[in-house]
C-alpha positions as CSV (number, residue, x, y, z in Angstrom):
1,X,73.3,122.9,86.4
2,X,69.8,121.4,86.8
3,X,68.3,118.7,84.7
4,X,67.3,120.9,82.2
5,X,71.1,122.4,81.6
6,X,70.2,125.9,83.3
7,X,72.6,127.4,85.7
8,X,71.3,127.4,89.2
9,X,72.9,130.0,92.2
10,X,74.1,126.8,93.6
11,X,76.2,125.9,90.6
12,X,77.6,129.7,90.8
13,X,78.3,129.6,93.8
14,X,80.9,126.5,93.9
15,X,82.4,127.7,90.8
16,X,83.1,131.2,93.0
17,X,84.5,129.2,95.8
18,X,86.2,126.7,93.8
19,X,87.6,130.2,91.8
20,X,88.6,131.6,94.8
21,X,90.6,128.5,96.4
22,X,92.4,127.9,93.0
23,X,93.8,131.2,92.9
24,X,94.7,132.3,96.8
25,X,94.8,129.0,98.7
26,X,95.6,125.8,96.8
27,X,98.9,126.7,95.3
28,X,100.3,127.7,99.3
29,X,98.5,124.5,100.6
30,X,100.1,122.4,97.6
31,X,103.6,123.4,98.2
32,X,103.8,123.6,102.2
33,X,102.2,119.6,102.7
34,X,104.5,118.5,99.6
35,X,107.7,119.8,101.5
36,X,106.4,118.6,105.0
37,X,105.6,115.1,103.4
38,X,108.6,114.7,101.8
39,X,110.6,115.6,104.8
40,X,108.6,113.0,107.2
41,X,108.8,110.3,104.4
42,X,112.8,111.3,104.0
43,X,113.4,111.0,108.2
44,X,111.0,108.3,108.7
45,X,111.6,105.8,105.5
46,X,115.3,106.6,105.0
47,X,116.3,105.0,102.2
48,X,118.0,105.7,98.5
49,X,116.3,103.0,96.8
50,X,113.4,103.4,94.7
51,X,110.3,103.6,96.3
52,X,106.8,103.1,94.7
53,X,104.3,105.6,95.8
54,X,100.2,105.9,95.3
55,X,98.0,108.8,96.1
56,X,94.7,107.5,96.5
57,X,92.7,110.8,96.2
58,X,95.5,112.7,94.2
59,X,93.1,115.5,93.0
60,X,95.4,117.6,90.4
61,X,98.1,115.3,91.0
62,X,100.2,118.4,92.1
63,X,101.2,117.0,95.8
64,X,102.5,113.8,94.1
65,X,104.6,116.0,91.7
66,X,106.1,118.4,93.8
67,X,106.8,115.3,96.3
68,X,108.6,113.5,93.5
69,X,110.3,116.7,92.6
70,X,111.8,116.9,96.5
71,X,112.6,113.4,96.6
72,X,113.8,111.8,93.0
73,X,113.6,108.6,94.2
74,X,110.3,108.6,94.5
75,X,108.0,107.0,91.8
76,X,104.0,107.8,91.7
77,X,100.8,106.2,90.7
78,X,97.9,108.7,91.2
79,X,93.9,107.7,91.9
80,X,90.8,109.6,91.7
81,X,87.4,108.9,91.2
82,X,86.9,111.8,88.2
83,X,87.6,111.2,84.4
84,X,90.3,113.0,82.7
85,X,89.3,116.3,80.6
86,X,89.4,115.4,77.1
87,X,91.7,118.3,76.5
88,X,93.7,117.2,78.7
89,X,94.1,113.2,78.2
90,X,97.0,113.1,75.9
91,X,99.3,115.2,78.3
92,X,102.2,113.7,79.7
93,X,101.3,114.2,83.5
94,X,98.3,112.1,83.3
95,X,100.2,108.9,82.1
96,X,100.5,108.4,85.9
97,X,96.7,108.5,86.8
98,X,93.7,106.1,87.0
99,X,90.5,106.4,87.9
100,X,88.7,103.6,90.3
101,X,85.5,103.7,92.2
102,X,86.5,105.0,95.1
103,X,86.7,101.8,97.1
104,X,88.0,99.2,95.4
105,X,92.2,99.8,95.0
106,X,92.8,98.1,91.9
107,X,96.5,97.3,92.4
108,X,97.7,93.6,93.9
109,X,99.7,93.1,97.4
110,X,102.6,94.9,97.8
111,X,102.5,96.7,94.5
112,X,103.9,100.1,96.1
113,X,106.0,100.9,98.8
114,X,104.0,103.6,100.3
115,X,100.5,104.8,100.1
116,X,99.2,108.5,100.9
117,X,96.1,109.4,102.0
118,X,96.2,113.4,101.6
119,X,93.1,114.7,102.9
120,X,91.0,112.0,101.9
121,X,89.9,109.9,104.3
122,X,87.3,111.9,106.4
123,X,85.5,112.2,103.0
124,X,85.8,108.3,102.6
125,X,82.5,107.5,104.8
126,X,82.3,104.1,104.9
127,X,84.7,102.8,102.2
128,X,87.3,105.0,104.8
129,X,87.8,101.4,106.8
130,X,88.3,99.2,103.7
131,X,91.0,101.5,102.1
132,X,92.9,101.3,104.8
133,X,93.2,97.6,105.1
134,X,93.4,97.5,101.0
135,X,96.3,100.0,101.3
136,X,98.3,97.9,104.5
137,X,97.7,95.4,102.2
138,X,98.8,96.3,98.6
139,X,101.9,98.7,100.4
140,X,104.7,98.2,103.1
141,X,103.8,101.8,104.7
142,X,100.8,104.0,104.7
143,X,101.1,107.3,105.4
144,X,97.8,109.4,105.8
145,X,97.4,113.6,106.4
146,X,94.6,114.2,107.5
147,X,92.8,116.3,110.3
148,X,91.9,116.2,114.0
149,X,88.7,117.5,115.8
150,X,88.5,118.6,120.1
151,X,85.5,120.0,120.3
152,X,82.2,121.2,119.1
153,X,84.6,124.8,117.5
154,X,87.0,123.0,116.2
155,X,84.8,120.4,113.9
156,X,82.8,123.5,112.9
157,X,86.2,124.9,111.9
158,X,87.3,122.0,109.9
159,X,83.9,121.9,108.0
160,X,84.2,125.9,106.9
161,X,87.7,124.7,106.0
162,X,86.1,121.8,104.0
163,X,83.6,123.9,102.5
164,X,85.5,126.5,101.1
165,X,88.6,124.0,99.8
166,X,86.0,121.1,98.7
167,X,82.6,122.1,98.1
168,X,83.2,124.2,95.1
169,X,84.1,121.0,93.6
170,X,81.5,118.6,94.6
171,X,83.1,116.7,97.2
172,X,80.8,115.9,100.3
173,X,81.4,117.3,103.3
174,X,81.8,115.2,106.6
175,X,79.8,115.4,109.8
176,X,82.7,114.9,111.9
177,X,86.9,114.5,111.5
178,X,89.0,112.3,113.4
179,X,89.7,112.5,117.1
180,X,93.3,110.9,118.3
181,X,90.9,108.2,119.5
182,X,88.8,107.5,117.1
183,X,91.8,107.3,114.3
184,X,93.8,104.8,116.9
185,X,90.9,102.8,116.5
186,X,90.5,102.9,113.1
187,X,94.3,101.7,112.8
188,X,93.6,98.9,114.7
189,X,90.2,98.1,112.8
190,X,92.0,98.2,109.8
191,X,95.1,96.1,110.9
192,X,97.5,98.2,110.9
193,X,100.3,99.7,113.6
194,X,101.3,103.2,113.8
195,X,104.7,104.2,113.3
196,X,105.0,108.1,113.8
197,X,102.3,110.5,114.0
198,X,103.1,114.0,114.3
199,X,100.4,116.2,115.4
200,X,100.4,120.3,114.1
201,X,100.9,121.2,110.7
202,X,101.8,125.2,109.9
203,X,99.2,126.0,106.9
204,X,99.7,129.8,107.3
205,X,102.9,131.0,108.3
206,X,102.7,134.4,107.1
207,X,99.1,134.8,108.3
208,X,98.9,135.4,111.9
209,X,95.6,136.0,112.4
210,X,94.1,133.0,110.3
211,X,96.6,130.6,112.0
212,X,95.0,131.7,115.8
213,X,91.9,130.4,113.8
214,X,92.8,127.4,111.6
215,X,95.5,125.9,114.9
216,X,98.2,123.9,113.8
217,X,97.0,121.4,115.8
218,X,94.1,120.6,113.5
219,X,96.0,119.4,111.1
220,X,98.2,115.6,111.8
221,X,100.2,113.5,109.8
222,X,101.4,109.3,110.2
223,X,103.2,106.8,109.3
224,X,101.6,103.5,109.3
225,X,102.3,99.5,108.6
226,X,100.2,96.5,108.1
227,X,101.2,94.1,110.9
228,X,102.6,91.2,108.2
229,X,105.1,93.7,107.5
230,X,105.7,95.2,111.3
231,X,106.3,91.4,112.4
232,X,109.1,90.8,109.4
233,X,111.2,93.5,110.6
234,X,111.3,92.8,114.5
């Protein structure tokens, strides 16, 4: 809307997108990354204890719940920047969220076991360095999915991809993603030490000719730790 509460093409327009991605692409996207993070989380942290879990940049919170749903020893904490609907404040699913600023992760050291980044980071723009080290610090693991860019085509790619998933719903959209590179360095930047990192992530299994387009390889997912707790389990 503009300032004086008209509806502007641009405002229709996200809604259409943001329509459109709703119905035909979230709900896919949603269940295929909560089975392939619960799997790398099962292999990689194997454990039957309890483990706390925060999704900075939980969204709908729907990841987090299917996750927990896949692995019931999972707890979750969700974050976002946006206030809850009012008609939806009194449901149950939203005793788990909290809103914060988008840079500051209100939570004290080693409050959670793990920390996911889902997507979030190359949105982050200059907070992305600080949430890392808050997250090594407030968390024994950090696991981030997130995406990677080769060339010229393949960042022009990810930003159609980012348009039509984000845009609709007024999230910025970045110049650039993450090279293998320039996410090592970040790691190290932030403090931390990478565990696993498995590169090419199958979006579109049933869709041929959008996966020749949208490569698996665009997509990455790791396991990190802060070095404090890297050093107490040598």
């Amino acid at each position: 809307m503009n300032m004086h509460g008209k509806v502007t093409d641009n405002s229709i327009l996200k809604k259409t997108i943001a329509g459109l991605h709703a119905k035909y692409s979230h709900p896919r996207r949603v269940i295929i990354l909560s089975e392939f993070i619960a799997a790398f989380i099962k292999k990689n942290i194997p454990t039957e204890k309890k483990l706390k879990c925060l999704d900075v940049g939980c969204g709908d919170m729907q990841i987090a719940e299917h996750i927990a749903g896949i692995l019931p020893n999972t707890s979750w904490t969700c974050i976002d920047t946006f206030h809850v609907p009012e008609n939806n404040i009194h449901k149950d699913k939203w005793v788990k969220y909290i809103k914060f600023d988008g840079v500051t992760i209100p939570f004290e050291k080693k409050a959670f076991d793990i920390v996911l980044f889902c997507d979030v980071l190359h949105h982050a723009g200059d907070a992305m360095l600080s949430l890392l080290k808050q997250a090594g610090c407030i968390a024994d693991y950090v696991l981030i999915k997130d995406h990677l860019e080769y060339s010229w085509y393949s960042r022009f790619i990810l930003r159609l991809m980012d348009i039509y998933g984000n845009w609709g719903y007024g999230v910025s959209i970045p110049r650039k993603y993450f090279t293998t590179h320039s996410f090592r360095d970040s790691i190290a930047l932030s403090e931390l030490s990478e565990m696993h990192l498995h590169v090419g992530i199958e979006l579109y299994p049933q869709l041929p000719l959008l996966r020749i387009i949208l490569k698996p390889e665009y997509h990455f997912i790791a396991l990190l730790k802060g070095y404090e707790h890297s050093l107490m389990h040598k």
